[in-house]
N, C-alpha and C positions, 0 to 999 in steps of 0.2 A: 847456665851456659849449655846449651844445645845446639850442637851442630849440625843437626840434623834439619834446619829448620832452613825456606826460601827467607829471601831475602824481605820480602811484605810482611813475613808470620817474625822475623826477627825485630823488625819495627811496628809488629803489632795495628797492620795498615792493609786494606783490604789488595786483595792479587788484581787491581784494574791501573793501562794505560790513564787516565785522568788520578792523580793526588793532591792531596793539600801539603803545600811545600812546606808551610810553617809548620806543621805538626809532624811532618816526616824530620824536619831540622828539631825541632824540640824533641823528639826521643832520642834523634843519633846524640843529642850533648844529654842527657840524661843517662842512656845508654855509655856513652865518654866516661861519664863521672862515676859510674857505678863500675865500672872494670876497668877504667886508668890501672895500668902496673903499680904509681906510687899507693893504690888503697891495697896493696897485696904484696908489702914490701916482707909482711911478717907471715907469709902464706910459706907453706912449703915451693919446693924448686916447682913439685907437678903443679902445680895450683899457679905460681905461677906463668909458665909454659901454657898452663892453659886459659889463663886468662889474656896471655899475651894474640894465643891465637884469633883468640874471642874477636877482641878489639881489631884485629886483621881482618875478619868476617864484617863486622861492623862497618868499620872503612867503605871495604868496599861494597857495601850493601848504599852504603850512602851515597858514593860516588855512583852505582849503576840506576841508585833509583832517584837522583837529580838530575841525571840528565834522561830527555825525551828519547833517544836513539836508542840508548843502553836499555832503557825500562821496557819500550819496544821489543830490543832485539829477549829480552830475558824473560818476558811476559812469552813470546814466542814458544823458545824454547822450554820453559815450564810446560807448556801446554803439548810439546812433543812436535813442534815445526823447528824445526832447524834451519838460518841460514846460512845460502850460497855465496862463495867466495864470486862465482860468477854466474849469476842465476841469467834466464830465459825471463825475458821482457818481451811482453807482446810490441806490436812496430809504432802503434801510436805513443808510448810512453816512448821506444826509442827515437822516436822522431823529434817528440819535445826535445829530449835530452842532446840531440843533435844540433837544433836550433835553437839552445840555451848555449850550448858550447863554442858555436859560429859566433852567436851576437857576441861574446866574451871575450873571444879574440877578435874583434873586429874592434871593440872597445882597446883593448890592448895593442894594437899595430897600429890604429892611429891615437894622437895624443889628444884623447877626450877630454874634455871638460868635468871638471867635479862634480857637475850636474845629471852630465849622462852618467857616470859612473853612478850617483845616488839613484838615477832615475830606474837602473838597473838593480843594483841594492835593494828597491824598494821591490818591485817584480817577483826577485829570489826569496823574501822574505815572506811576500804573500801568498807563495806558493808553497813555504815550507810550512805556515801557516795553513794554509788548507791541507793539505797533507796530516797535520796533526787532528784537526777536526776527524774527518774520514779515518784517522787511525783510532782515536775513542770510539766513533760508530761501529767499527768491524770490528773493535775486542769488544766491546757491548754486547753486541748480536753473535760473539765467537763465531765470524767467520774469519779465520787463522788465517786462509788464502790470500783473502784479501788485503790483510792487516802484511802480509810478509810482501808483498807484490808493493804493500805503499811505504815499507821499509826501507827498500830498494829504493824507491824513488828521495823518499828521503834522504838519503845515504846520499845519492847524486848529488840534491842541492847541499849540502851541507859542504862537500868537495869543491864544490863551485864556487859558493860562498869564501869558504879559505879563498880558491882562485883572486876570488876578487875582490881581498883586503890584502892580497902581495901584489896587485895593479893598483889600486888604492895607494898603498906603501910607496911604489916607485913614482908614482904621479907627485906624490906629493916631498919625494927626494927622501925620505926617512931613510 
């Protein structure tokens, strides 16, 4: 147990935005079984306690590095960029971001069709989708700028996304 260690060197999986999910999943249950509390029933209390923390580190090393946002935002900051609760977007992303938000309530104020709503759906997906491409090239090439700029934009559609599975939801009366 080492605490000292990021979250890639704890799962033993290189520090890059692109991973292999199934070998990140087979160490965290590997990792599970090897520091579960019940193998440390006969441990003293410290050894306990600190295996309990272990597995807490564990957790959430699992939870940050399966999802694409978290692994993003924490590759980031490893690397000493920090993000902005409200960063500076130059005007062409905020314009997209404008004219994703209009179509969304306009989808929403009138009673769409399941189609425009998928039609949409699809749009937001392909774009968070690009977004992930262009976020592997710029931690490849560590341009951190870039990679935090498409963060941000990520971050957007992902809020969006939520948006428009609660218009989803009410279309469909759930």
């Amino acid at each position: 147990m080492d605490f000292g260690r990021n979250f890639f060197e704890i799962f033993n999986l290189p520090a890059a935005y692109s991973l292999d999910r199934e070998l990140l999943r087979s160490r965290y249950m590997s990792l599970q079984k090897e520091f579960h509390p019940d193998r440390h029933i006969l441990s003293s209390d410290t050894e306990k306690r600190l295996a309990m923390q272990f597995i807490t580190e564990i957790n959430s090393g699992y939870e940050t590095l399966s999802d694409n946002l978290q692994r993003a935002i924490y590759l980031l900051e490893l690397n000493g960029n920090k993000v902005e609760e409200n960063p500076k977007l130059d005007n062409e992303v905020l314009l997209k971001q404008i004219e994703f938000r209009e179509d969304l309530e306009t989808l929403e104020n009138r009673s769409e069709s399941r189609k425009s709503l998928g039609s949409f759906r699809t749009e937001i997906e392909a774009q968070i989708e690009n977004i992930q491409i262009a976020l592997e090239q710029a931690f490849l090439a560590d341009r951190f700028g870039v990679a935090r700029q498409l963060v941000y934009e990520q971050q957007f559609f992902f809020k969006l996304e939520r948006s428009l599975e609660r218009i989803e939801e009410n279309s469909a009366g759930i």
